[in-house]
Structures are given as structure tokens and as C-alpha cells.
C-alpha positions as CSV (number, residue, x, y, z in Angstrom):
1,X,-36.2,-0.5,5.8
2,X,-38.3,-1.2,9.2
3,X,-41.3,-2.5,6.6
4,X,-38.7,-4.9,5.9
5,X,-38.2,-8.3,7.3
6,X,-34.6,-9.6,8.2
7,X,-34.5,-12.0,5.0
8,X,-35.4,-9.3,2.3
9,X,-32.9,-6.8,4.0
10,X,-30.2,-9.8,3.4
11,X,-31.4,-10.6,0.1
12,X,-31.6,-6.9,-1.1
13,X,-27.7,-6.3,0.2
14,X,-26.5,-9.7,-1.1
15,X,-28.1,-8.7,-4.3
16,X,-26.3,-5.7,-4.7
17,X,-22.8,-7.2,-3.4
18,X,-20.0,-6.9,-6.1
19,X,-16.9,-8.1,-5.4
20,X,-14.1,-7.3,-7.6
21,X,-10.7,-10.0,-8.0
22,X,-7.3,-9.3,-8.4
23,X,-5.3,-10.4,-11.1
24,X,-2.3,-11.2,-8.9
25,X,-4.1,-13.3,-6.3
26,X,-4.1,-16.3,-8.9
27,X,-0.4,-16.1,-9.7
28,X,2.8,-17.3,-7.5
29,X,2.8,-14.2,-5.8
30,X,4.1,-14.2,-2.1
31,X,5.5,-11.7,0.6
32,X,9.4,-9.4,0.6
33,X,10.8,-12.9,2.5
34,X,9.8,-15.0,-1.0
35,X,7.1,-17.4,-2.0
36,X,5.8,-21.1,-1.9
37,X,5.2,-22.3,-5.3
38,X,1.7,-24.0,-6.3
39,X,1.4,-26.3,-9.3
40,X,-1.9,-24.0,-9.7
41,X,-1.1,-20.9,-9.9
42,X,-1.7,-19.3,-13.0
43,X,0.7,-18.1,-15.1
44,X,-0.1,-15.8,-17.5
45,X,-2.7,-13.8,-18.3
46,X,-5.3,-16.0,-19.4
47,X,-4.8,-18.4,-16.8
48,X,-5.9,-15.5,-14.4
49,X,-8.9,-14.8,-16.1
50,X,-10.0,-18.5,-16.2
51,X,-9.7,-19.1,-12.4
52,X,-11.6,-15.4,-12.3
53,X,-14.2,-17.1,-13.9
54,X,-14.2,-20.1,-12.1
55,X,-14.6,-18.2,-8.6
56,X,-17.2,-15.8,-10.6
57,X,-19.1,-19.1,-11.7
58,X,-19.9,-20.5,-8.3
59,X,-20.4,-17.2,-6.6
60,X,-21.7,-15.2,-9.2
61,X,-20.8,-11.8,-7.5
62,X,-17.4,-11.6,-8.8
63,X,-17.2,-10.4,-12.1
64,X,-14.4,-8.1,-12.8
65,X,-11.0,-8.7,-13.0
66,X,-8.3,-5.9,-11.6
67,X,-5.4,-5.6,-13.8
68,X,-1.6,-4.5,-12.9
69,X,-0.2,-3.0,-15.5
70,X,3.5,-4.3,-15.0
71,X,2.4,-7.8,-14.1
72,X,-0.5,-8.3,-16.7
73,X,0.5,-5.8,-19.8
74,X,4.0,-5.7,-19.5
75,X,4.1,-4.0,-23.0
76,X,1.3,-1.4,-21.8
77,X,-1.6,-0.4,-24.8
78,X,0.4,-3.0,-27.0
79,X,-1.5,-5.5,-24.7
80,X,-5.1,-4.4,-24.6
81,X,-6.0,-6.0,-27.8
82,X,-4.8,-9.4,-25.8
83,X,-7.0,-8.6,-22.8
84,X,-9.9,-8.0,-24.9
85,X,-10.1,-10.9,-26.5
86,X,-10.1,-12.5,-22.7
87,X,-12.9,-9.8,-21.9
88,X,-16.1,-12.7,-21.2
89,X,-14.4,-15.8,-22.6
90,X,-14.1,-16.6,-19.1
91,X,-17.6,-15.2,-17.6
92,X,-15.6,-12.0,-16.0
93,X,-14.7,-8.8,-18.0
94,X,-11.5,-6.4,-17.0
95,X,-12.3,-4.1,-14.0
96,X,-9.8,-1.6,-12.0
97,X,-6.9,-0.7,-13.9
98,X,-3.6,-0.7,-11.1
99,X,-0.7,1.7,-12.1
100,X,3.2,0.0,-10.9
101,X,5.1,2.9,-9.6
102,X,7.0,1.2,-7.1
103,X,8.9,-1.8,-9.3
104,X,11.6,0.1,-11.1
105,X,15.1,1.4,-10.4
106,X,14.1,4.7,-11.4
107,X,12.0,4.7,-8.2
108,X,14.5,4.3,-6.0
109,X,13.7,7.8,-4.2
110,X,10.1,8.1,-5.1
111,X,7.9,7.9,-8.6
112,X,5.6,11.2,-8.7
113,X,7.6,12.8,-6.1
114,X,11.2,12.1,-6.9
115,X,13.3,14.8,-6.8
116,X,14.1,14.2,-10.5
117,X,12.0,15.7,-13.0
118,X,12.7,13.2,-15.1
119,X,11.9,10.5,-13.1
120,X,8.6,12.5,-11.9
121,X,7.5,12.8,-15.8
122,X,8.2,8.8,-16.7
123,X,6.1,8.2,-13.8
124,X,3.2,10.3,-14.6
125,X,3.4,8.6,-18.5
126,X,2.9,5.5,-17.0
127,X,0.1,7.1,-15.3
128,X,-1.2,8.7,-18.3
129,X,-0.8,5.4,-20.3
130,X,-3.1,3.6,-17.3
131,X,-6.2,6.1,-18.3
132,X,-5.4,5.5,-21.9
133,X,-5.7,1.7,-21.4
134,X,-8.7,2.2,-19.0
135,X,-9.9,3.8,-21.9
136,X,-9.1,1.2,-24.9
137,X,-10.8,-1.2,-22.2
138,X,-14.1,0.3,-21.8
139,X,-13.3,0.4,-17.7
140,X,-13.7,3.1,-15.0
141,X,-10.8,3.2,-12.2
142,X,-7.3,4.0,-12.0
143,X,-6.5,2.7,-8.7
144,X,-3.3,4.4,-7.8
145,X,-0.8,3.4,-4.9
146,X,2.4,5.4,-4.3
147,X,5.1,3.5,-1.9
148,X,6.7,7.0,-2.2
149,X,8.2,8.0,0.8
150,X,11.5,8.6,3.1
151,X,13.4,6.4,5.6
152,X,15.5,9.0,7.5
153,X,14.3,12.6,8.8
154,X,16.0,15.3,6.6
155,X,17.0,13.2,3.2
156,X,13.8,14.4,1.4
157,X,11.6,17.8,1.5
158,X,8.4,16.6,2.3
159,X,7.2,20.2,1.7
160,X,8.5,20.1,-2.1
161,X,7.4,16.5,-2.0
162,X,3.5,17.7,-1.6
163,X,3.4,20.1,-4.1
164,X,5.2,17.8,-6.6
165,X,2.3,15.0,-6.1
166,X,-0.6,17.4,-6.1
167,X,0.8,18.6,-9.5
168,X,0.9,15.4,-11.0
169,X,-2.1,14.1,-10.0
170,X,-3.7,16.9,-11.0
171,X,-2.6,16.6,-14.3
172,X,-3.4,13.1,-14.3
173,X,-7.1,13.7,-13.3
174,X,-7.3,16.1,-16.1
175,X,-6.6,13.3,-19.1
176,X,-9.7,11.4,-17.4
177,X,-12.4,11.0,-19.5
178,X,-16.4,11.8,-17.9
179,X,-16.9,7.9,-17.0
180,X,-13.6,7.5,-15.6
181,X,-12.7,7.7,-11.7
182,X,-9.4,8.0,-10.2
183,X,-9.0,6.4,-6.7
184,X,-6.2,7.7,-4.4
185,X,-4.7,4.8,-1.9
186,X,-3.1,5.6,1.4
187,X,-0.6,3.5,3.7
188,X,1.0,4.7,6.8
189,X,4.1,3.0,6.5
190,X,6.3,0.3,4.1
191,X,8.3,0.5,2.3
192,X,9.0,4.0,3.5
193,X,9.3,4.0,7.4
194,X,10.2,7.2,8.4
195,X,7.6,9.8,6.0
196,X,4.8,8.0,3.7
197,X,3.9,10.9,1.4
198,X,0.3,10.0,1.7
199,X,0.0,8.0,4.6
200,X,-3.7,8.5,5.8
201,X,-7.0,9.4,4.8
202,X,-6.9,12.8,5.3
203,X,-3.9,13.6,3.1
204,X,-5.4,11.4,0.3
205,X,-9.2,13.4,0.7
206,X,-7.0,16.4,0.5
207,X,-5.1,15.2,-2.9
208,X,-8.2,13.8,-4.2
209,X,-10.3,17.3,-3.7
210,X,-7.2,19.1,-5.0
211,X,-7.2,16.9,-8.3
212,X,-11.0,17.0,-9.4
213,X,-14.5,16.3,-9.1
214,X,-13.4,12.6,-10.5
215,X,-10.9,11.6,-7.7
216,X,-11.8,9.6,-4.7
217,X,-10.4,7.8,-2.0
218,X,-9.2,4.4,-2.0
219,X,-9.2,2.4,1.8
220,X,-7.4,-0.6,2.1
221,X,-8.0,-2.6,5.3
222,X,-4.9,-3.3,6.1
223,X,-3.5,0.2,5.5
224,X,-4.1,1.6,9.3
225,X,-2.2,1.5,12.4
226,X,-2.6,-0.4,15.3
227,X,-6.6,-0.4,16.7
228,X,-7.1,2.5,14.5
229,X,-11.1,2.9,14.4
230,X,-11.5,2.1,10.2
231,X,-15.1,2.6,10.3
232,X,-15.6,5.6,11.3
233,X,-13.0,6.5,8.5
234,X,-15.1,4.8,6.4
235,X,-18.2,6.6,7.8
236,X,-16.4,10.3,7.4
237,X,-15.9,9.0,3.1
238,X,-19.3,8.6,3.0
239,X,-20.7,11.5,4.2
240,X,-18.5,13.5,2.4
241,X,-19.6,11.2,-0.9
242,X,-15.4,10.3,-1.2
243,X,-15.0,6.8,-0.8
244,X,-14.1,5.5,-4.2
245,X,-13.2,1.5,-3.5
246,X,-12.5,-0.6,-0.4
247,X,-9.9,-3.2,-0.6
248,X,-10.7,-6.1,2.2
249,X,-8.6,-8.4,3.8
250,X,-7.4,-8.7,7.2
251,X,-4.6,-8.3,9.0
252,X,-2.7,-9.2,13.0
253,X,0.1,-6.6,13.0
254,X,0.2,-4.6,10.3
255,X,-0.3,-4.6,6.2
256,X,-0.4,-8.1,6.4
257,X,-3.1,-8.8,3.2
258,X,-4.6,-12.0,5.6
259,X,-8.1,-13.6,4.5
260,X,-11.0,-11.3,5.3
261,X,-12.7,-12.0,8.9
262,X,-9.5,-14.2,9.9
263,X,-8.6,-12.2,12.7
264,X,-11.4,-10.0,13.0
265,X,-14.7,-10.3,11.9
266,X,-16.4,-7.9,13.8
267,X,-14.6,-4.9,12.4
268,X,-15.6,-6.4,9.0
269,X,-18.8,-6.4,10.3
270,X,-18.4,-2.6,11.9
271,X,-17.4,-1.4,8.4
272,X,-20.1,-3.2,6.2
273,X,-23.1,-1.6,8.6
274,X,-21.4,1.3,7.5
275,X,-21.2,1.3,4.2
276,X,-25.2,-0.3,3.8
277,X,-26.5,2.5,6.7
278,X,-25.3,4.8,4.6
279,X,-26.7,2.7,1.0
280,X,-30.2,2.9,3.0
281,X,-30.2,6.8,2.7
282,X,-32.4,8.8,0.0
283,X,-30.7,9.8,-2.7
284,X,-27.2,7.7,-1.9
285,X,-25.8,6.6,-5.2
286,X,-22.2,6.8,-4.7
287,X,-20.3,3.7,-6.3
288,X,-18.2,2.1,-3.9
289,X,-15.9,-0.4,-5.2
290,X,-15.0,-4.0,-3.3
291,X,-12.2,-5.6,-4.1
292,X,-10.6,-8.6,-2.6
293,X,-6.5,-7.2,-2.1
294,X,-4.8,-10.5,0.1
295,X,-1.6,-12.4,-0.4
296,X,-2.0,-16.5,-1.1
297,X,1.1,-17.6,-0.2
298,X,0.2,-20.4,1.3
299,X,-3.3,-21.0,0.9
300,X,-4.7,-22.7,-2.6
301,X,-5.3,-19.3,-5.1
302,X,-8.7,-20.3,-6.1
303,X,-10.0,-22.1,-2.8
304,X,-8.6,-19.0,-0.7
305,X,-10.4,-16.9,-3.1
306,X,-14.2,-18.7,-2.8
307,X,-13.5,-18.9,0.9
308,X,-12.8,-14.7,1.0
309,X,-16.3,-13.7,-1.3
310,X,-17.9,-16.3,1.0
311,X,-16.8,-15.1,4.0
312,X,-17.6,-12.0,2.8
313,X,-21.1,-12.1,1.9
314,X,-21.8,-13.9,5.7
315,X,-20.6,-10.9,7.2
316,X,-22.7,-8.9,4.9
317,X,-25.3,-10.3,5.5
318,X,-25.0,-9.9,9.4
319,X,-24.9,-6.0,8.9
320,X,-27.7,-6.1,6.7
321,X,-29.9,-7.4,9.7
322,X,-29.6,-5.0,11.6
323,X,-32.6,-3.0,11.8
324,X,-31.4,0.4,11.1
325,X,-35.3,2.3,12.5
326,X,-34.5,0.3,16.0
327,X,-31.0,0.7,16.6
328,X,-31.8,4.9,15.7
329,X,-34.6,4.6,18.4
330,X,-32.4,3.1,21.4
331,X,-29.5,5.5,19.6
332,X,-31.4,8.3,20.7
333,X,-32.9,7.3,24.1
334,X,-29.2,6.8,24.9
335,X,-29.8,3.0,25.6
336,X,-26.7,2.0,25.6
337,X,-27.1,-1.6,26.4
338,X,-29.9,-2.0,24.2
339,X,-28.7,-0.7,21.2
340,X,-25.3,-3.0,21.7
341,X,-27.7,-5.9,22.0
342,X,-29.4,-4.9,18.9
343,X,-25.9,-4.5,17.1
344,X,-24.0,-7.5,18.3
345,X,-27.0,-9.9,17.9
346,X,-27.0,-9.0,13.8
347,X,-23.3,-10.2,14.2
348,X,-23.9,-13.4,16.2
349,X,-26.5,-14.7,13.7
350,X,-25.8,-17.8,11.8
351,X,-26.4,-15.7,8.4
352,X,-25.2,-19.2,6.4
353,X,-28.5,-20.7,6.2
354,X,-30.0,-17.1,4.5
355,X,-26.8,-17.1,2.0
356,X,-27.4,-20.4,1.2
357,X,-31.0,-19.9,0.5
358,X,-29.8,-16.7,-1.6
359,X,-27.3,-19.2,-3.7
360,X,-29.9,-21.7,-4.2
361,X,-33.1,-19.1,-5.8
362,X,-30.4,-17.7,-8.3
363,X,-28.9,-21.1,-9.2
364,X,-25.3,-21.3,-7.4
365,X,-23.7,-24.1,-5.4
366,X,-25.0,-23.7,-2.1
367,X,-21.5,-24.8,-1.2
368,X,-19.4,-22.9,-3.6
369,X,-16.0,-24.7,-1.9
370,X,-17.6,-27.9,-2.2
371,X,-18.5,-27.2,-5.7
372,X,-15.1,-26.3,-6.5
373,X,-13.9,-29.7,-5.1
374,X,-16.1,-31.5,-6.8
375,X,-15.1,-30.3,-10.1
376,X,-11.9,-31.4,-9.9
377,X,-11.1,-28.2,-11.3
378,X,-7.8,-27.1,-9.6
379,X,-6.7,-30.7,-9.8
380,X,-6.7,-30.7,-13.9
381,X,-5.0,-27.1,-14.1
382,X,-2.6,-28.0,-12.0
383,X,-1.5,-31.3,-14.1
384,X,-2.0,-29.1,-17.1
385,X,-0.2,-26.0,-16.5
386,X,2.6,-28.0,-13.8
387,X,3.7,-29.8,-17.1
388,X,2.9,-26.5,-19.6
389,X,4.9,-23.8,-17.2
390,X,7.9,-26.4,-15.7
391,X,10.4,-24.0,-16.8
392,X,8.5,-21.1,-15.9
393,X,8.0,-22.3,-12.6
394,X,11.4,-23.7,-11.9
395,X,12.7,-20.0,-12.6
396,X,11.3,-19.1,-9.4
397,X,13.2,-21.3,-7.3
């Protein structure tokens, strides 16, 4: 990387910058308190995967689409045949597949570690029909997110609890097929405030090893308490080759799915020199998976959405200047100073011009927000689908 100069190290990371969507950030979706309707918003399905392909057009690094299951095939494997007709009419293609076990009554005490057995087994068919449509779609990940947990010390056994997770996922891990990976998510509190059953990273390492060879972990920025150092969590993944899938956003208080580099940039920042140190090593091949995870409630869904990949490929491109030979030099003289410069200069830099530049050689919008204004784009599907989903939309209110 030294023979390097600054520009090719930015346009070697921005090349290989992916950034996967969610299907729920294009739809009327808001916070516990309600939502703010937008004329906008998509709808259904293939509304979702049009303004997918809209943010993959101008800034041709986005082009999966992560599913929810509940949301976006309400009527499970009945629906893939549906999705895969939407698979590249649109420019983007179905990418993470996202269990629901958190939406029905059943779950009222837990999915995969309810105290019912029968509960436990209807969550882990949901689960089983996830890899089965992962499957039927010719996609990789089951991202899996348990809001499984306890609000008062003594109501649940957080002893039986353990073994009853490990046991399903487990079983889950052994319907995957070779390509397939299973990501394990972690959040330290909400909507269970007094025991999360897997509420940090070391708890979902320790499932994830337990399950198989095929089970990662999922980190989700806003998933972490108060000042909590993320990237050296990030750092601990990656040398022990188990980070599965990032999901950025940003956050003031808590799990508050804010724009990426809002509040903080620098951690952003901290956590993408992590993740392309340890892409510069021989031999590192492990797939880490980006995915945008944030809640539009008030922002415009598509506008919010270019702004995000934008903002994220700046503060990419800031970690990729860093010259990694250098900062291992004053690293090991112990000069402390120095190597601070050295780090916080990459973070300083104006790295707009070089992302511009990088749009421009591969035929983007330099200005992918502009572009989008331009097009009148949002304009005409809002007069379209503001008369085509009235009642729809109305239902909300």
C-alpha cells in the first residue's frame, strides 16, 4: 500500500464499496411514537425496488435490496416468484434476507426463547422458511435479530433461555446450504430493558461459533451503549474472521437509526480504517456486508438515501488515505503525536473532489443529489402513487 499514492488507495476502496438498501427505508416507516406520511413513499414491493434502483443508478454502489419477510413477502415462498420477476427490472437484484420475529402476538414473551415450545418451533419455521426463500432467491444471508428478552429480574430463566437459542440456531444453521451465511445481530437493550438474550458481541460470537462454520456476526452501529469503543469491536471480528455485515447509521442517545456521520463522523471514520487495515492484509478475503439500517421519518426516502451512500463513500475515502506503512512506523516508535497527525489529517481531508472524480471516470452524476433533483423523479412518483395509494395511505392516519 506505501507504493501507492493517496488517489489510487481512494479509488481502489471506493471501487470495492458495496452498500446494500433496505427494503423498509423507502416505505412509510417511522419510530414506536408513529410516523409522518410522504406522498413518496413506496408502497408495495415494487415501488421499493424502483426507488432501489433509482439510488443504485446515480451511485452505482448500491445494488442489492434487503428483504423483510413480514413486510415484503407477507405470504412467505408464495411470494418469491413476485420478487423474482422484480430481480433487475429495476438495476438492483434481492440481497439479505431479514427474518420478523418480533411482530406477532405469539412473541409476546420471546420467539426462539419463549418458554413455549410451541411458540419456540413456529419461530424457528419462520426461520427455516427464511433459508428456504434465501434459497428460491439465489441470495446468501439470513440476517437474524431477536428483540427476545425480559423487563423485570426473575420473570424469565435466562439460563434456560441460552440453551433454548443455542438449540435453535443451531438447527437453523444446519438447513443452510454451502453458499449461505447466517448473521447473528445483537442489541443491548429495547424492547426488553431489563435482560436482552443477546445483547453484545460476545454473546452473539459465542452463538455464532456454537451454531457452525457458516454463522457470523452482525454489528449494527447503533446497537452499543453510551461511548462504547465500536471499533475496536469491529477490529476483535476481524481478527477472528467473524464479522458477517455492518449495518451503519448513526445515533445521539441510543438505537436511534440517524443518517450516517450526522453526529459523528469520526467514529465512522475510526470503524472504516478498520475494516480497509484489515482488507490491506495478505490473504483477507472475508465478506463483510454494508448495509444502510436508518429510519426516514422525516427526511425524503430516496434523497435521505443518496445523501447516506454519499456520505458514506466521503468518509471512506478518508480512511483509505491513510497511509497504513507510516502510521505502523510512528505506531511503533511510540509517536504519539505523530501518528494522531497522520490519522486525523486522513479525516480532515476534503475527500469530495476525489469521489467526484471517481463518479465522473465510471459515468455517475458527480452530484448524485443534484441528479436526483433534476430528474424530477420523486416529484412524478409522488403525483403517481399519492393518487394510486390514497386509500392506502389514508389508512395510516
Amino acid at each position: 500500500m506505501s507504493n501507492e499514492s493517496p488517489e489510487q488507495r481512494v479509488t481502489q476502496a471506493l471501487d470495492s464499496l458495496l452498500i446494500e438498501l433496505p427494503s423498509w427505508v423507502f416505505g412509510n416507516m417511522g419510530t414506536r411514537f408513529g410516523r409522518f406520511l410522504q406522498p413518496a413513499a413506496a408502497v408495495n414491493i415494487e415501488e421499493k425496488f424502483a426507488d432501489a434502483g433509482q439510488v443504485h443508478a446515480l451511485t452505482g454502489v448500491t445494488p442489492t435490496i434487503a428483504l423483510h419477510v413480514e413486510w415484503d413477502l407477507p405470504n412467505g415462498s408464495e411470494d418469491v416468484p413476485s420478487i423474482k420477476a422484480l430481480d433487475g427490472k429495476y438495476g438492483v437484484r434481492a440481497g439479505s434476507i431479514n427474518p420478523n420475529l418480533f411482530s406477532k402476538q405469539q412473541y409476546k414473551h420471546g420467539s426462539i426463547c419463549n418458554p413455549d415450545q410451541g411458540v419456540r418451533r413456529l419461530a424457528l419455521d419462520h426461520l427455516t422458511e427464511c433459508v428456504k426463500i434465501a434459497s428460491n432467491l439465489g441470495t446468501s444471508d439470513i440476517s437474524i435479530w431477536l428483540a427476545d428478552g425480559s423487563n423485570y429480574p426473575g420473570t424469565q430463566s435466562i439460563h434456560r433461555r441460552m440453551v433454548w437459542m443455542q438449540d435453535a440456531l443451531c438447527a437453523l444453521h444446519a438447513q443452510l446450504s454451502p453458499r449461505q451465511r447466517m448473521l447473528v445481530e445483537y442489541k443491548p437493550f429495547e424492547p426488553a430493558f431489563y435482560h436482552t438474550d443477546i445483547a453484545d458481541w460476545g454473546m452473539a460470537l459465542t452463538l455464532a461459533r456454537t451454531a457452525g462454520p457458516q454463522a457470523f456476526v452482525l454489528v449494527d452501529l447503533g446497537h452499543h451503549y453510551q461511548s462504547q469503543n465500536v471499533e475496536q469491536i469491529v477490529a476483535w471480528l476481524l481478527h477472528l474472521g467473524m464479522l458477517g455485515g455492518f449495518h451503519l447509521n448513526d445515533r445521539r442517545f441510543a438505537d436511534d437509526d440517524l443518517s450516517i456521520g450526522s453526529i459523528d463522523p469520526y467514529q465512522v471514520f475510526r470503524i472504516f480504517h478498520e475494516i480497509l487495515y484489515r482488507q490491506s492484509l495478505p490473504n483477507e478475503e472475508r465478506l463483510v456486508t454494508l448495509m444502510i439500517d436508518q429510519s426516514h421519518n422525516l427526511k425524503g426516502k430516496i434523497e435521505e438515501m443518496i445523501q447516506s451512500v454519499c456520505t458514506a463513500q466521503e468518509i471512506y475515502a478518508k480512511a483509505a488515505l491513510v497511509d497504513q506503512a507510516r502510521l505502523r512506523e510512528l505506531q511503533d516508535a511510540c509517536s504519539l503525536v505523530e501518528a494522531e497527525e497522520l490519522f486525523r489529517s486522513a479525516f480532515w481531508t476534503d475527500t469530495r473532489p476525489l469521489v467526484r472524480n471517481w463518479r465522473k471516470f465510471r459515468g455517475l452524476p458527480e452530484d448524485p443529489l443534484r441528479a436526483l433533483r433534476d430528474s424530477g423523479y420523486v416529484d412524478q412518483v409522488a403525483r403517481e402513487r399519492q393518487a394510486k395509494h390514497a386509500v392506502a395511505l389514508s389508512s395510516y392516519a
